[in-house]
C-alpha positions in Angstrom: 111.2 91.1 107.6 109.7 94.7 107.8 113.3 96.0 108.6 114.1 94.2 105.2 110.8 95.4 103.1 111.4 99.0 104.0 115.4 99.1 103.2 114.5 97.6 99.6 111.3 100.4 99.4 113.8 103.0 99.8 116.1 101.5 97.3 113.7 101.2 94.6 111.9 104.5 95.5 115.2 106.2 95.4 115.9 105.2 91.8 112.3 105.4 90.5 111.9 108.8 91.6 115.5 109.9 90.1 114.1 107.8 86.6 110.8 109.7 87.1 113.2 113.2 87.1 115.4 112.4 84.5 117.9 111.5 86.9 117.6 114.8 88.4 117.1 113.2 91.7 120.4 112.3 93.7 120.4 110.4 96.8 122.6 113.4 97.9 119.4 115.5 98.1 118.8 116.2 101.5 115.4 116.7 101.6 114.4 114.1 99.5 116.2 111.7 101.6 114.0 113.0 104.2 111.0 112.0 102.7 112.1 108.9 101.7 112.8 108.2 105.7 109.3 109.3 106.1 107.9 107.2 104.3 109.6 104.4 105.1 108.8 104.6 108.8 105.0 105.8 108.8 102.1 104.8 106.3 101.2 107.3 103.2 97.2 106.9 103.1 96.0 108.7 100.1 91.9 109.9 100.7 91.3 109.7 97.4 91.9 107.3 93.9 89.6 106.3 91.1 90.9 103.3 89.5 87.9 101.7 90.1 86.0 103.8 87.1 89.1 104.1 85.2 88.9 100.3 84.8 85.4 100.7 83.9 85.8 103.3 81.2 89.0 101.2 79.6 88.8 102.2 76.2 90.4 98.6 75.6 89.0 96.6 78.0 86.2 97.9 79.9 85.1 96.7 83.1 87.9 94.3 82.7 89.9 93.6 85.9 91.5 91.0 83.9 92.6 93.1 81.4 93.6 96.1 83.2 96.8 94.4 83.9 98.7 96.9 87.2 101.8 94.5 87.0 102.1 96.6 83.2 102.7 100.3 82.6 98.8 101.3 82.9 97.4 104.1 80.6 96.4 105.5 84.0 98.1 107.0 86.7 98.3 104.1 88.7 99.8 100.6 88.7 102.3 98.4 90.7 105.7 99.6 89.6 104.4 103.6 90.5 102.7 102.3 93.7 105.8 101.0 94.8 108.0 104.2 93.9 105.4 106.4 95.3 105.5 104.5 98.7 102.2 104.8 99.2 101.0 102.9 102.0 97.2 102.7 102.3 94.6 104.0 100.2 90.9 104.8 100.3 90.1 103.8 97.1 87.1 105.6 95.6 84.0 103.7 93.9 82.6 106.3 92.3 79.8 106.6 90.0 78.5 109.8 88.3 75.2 111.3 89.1 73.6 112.4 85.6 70.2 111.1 84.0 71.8 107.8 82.0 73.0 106.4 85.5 69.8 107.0 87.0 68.1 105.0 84.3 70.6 102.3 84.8 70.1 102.7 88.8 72.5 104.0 91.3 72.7 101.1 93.5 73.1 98.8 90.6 76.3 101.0 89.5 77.2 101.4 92.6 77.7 97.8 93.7 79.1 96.6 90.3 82.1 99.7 91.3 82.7 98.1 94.5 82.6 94.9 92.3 85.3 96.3 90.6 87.3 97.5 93.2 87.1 94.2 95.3 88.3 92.0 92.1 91.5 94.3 92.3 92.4 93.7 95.7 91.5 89.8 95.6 94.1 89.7 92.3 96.9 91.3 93.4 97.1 89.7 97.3 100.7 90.5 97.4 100.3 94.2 97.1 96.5 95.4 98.2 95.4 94.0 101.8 91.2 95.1 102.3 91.2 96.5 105.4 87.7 98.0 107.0 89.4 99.7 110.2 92.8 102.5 110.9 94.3 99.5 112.7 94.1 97.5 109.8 95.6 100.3 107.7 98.5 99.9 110.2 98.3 96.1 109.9 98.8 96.2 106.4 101.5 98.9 106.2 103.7 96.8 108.6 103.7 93.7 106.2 104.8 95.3 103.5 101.5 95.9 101.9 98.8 98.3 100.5 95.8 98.9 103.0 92.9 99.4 100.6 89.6 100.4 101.7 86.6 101.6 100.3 85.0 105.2 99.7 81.9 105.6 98.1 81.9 109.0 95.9 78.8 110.6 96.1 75.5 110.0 98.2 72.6 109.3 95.5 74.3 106.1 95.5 72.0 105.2 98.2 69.1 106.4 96.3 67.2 108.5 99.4 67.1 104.4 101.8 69.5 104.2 104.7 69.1 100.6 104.7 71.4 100.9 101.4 73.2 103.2 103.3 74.4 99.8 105.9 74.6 97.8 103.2 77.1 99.5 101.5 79.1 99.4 104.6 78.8 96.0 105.2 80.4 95.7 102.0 83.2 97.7 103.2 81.9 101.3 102.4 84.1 103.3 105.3 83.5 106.8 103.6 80.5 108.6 101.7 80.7 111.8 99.9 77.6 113.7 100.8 77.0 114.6 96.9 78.8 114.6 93.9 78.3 117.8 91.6 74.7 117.1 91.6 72.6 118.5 94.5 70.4 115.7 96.2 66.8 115.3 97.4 68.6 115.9 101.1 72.2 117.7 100.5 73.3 121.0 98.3 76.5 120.2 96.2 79.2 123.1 95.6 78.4 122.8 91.6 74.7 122.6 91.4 72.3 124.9 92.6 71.6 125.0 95.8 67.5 123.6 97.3 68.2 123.2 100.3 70.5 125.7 101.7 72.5 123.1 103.3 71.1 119.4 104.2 67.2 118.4 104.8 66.4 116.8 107.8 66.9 113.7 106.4 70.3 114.9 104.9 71.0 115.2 109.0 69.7 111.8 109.5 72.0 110.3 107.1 75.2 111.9 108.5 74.0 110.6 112.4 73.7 107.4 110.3 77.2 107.4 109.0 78.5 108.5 112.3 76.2 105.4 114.1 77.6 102.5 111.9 81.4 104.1 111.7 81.7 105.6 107.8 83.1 108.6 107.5 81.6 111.7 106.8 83.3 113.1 103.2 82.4 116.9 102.9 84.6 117.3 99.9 82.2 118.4 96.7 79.3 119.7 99.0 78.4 123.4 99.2 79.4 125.4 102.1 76.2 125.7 103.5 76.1 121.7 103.3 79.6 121.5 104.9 78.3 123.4 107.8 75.2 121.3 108.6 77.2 118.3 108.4 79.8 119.9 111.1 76.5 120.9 113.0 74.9 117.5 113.1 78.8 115.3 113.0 79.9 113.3 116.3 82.6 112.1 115.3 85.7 113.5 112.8 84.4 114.7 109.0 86.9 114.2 106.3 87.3 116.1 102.9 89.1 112.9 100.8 89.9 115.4 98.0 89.9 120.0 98.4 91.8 122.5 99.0 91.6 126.0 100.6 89.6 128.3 98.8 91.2 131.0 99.9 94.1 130.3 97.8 92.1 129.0 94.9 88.6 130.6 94.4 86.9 127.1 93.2 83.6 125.7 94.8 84.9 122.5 95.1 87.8 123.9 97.9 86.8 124.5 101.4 86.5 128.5 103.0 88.5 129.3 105.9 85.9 129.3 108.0 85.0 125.8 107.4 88.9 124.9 107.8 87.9 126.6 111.5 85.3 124.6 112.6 87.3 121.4 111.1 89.5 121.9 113.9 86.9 121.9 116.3 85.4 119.1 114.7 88.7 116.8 114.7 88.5 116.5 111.2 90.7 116.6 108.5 90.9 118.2 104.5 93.1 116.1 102.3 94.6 118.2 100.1 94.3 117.3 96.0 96.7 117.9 93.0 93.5 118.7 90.7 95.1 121.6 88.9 91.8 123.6 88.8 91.4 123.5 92.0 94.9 124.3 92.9 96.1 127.4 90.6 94.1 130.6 90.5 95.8 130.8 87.6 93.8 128.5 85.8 90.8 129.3 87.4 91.2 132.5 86.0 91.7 131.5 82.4 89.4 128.8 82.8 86.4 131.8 83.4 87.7 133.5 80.6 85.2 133.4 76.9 87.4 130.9 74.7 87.7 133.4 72.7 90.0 135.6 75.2 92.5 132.9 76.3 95.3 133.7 75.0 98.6 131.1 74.8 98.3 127.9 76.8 96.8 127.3 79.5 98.2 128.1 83.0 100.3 125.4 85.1 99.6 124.1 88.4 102.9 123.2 90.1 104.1 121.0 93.1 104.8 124.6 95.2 100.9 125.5 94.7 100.2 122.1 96.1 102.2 122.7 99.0 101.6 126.3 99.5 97.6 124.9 99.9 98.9 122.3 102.7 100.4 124.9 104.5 98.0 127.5 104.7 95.3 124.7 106.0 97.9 124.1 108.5 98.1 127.5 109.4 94.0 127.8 109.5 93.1 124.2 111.0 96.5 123.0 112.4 98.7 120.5 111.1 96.7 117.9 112.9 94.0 118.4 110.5 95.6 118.1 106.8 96.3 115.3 104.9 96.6 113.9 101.1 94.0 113.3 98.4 95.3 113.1 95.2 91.9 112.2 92.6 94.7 109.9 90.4 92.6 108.3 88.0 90.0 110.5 88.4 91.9 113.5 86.3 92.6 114.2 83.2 95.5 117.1 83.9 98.0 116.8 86.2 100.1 119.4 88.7 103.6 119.4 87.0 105.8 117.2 89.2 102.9 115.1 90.5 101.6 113.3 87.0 101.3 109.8 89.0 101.4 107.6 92.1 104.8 107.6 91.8 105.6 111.2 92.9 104.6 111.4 96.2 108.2 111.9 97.6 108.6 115.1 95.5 105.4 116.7 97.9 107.0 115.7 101.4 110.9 116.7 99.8 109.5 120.1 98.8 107.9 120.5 102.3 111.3 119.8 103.9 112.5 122.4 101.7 109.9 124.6 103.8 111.3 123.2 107.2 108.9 120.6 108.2 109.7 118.3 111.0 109.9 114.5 110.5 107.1 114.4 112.8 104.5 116.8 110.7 105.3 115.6 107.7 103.8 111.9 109.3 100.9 113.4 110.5 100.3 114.9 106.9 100.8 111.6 105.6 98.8 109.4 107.2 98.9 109.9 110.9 95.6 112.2 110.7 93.0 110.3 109.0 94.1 107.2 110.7 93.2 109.3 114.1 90.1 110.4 112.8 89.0 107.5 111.2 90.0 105.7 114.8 88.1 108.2 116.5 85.2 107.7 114.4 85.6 104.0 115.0 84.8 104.8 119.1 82.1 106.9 118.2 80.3 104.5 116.3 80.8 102.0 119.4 79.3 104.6 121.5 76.3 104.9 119.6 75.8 101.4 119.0 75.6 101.1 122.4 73.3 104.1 122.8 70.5 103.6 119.5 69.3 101.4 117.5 69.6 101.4 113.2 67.9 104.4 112.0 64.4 103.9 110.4 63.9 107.2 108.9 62.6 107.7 105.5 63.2 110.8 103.7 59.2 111.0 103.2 58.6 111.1 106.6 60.9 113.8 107.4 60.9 115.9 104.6 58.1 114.8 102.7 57.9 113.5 98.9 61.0 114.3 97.1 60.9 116.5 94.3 
């Protein structure tokens, strides 16, 4: 059966992807061929997607699962048909919710649980496509039957509103990553586009991360500031991710991680999965973006599939290619990299790497292979330290006094 679901993948993805081009892509092309084998024979498990909110924010429909049909041509970048030419194979899909003032006077939690609402309605629709899956064996699980591991990632920590008894709860509803911030720096953690309070995490920031690392959920550095990114690696036990960065050293963005992060991410057994965000890909565009609107001149820069790939590689030259992997942000964008507008053009990322001479192998572990070993290693953690303490009971009072 699984010999059978992957010939037909291939078929379909060969002709998508060739549609997708105009027809310039041939089954004669080498390298795409390549990729295609790929991902055929090892899962594509994105860090990073945020159809959740784009549901919400429908300007039809919104908060309608109903409505947001994925067996149709979504306005998004995501539905069935694109799923299934991009090959993707598991997906941490991201529940986020933004940090300003009008969500705060709604409540964070309250958000927060009605996006996991959200995102739990899509899997439970479409059965024959999205299997939940809490664990990197079940991401495995769900690749071999033909179907869609999706899991949960919760986008930005003042979801749990300063209580790590939200913290577990949210993971006993699936929650198997947390962003340490969004843009907004917290009452315990610094984020990259805020100003910084804390230089780094609080003590309670430090409790929450030993938290994360307790119950299993994995650490998500992406949007933090350095400083915060270096407590965390200080204070981690088991493997950090970043679910959606690149290297700042190619792109000079605070939301893209410094080389000597990338360093201690190798130490650490981490991995950065890197995004097609075009502002945090082309310097380019950085460039013009800092620019008084009254000095761009002409359109704005382009981010391309090369870029993309030029940031993969130099994290593998920094970290290792045991510590890189994919994030795209789909639905959670509003431009794209040219050649990578939607779910459906994964291949065109792993073809242009075989351009570069990748091995089979590498381009597996990029894929999918290393968060599945780091989220499996943080899986043993956690039973370690089961074993070893009890829940946390720390407030944020006691150890860094009345927030702010």
């Amino acid at each position: 059966m699984r010999r059978a679901l992957l010939v037909s993948s291939v078929t379909v993805l060969t002709a998508a992807c060739a549609h997708a081009q105009g027809g310039a892509l041939v089954a004669s092309d080498e390298h795409m061929a390549r990729a295609l084998r790929v991902l055929a024979a090892s899962p594509l498990v994105d860090g990073h997607n945020d159809l959740p909110w784009a549901i919400r924010e429908s300007k039809t429909a919104p908060h309608d699962v109903e409505a947001y049909d994925l067996r149709r041509t979504t306005a998004g970048h995501t539905d069935l048909a694109r799923l299934a030419a991009g090959h993707l194979g598991g997906q941490f899909w991201s529940v986020y919710i933004p940090g300003d003032t009008s969500v705060a006077r709604q409540g964070y939690a309250k958000v927060q649980l009605e996006q996991i609402d959200i995102a739990r309605r899509v899997f439970a629709k479409y059965p024959e496509r999205f299997e939940v899956v809490t664990t990197a064996d079940g991401f495995r699980k769900a690749f071999a039957a033909g179907r869609i591991g999706s899991a949960i990632g919760l986008e930005g920590g003042h979801a749990i509103e300063n209580s790590l008894g939200a913290l577990r709860a949210f993971y006993d509803l699936g929650g198997r990553y947390m962003t340490l911030t969004h843009n907004q720096t917290l009452d315990w953690a610094d984020a990259a586009a805020d100003v910084a309070r804390h230089d780094g995490l609080t003590s309670f920031g430090k409790e929450v991360v030993r938290e994360m690392n307790r119950l299993g959920m994995l650490v998500d550095l992406s949007h933090v500031s350095p400083a915060t990114m270096n407590d965390a690696l200080d204070v981690a036990e088991a493997p950090v991710i970043f679910s959606h960065s690149n290297a700042r050293a190619l792109a000079d963005h605070v939301r893209n991680v410094p080389d000597a992060v990338l360093a201690r991410v190798k130490q650490n057994g981490g991995v950065v999965m890197v995004t097609f965000v075009p502002g945090f890909t082309s310097q380019a565009i950085i460039d013009w973006n800092r620019k008084p609107a009254s000095e761009r001149q002409g359109a704005q820069p382009l981010a391309t599939v090369a870029q993309v790939a030029d940031h993969i590689e130099h994290i593998r030259r920094v970290a290792g290619v045991e510590h890189v992997g994919i994030g795209g942000d789909f639905d959670g964008i509003t431009e794209v990299v040219q050649g990578l507008e939607d779910v459906a053009a994964y291949p065109r990322l792993f073809a242009e790497l075989s351009r570069r001479g990748w091995s089979e192998a590498d381009m597996k572990k990029l894929a999918g292979e290393n968060v599945l070993r780091a989220f499996a290693e943080a899986e043993r953690v956690s039973a370690r330290l089961r074993a070893a303490r009890p829940a946390s009971t720390a407030t944020i009072e006691k150890l860094d006094g009345a927030p702010r």
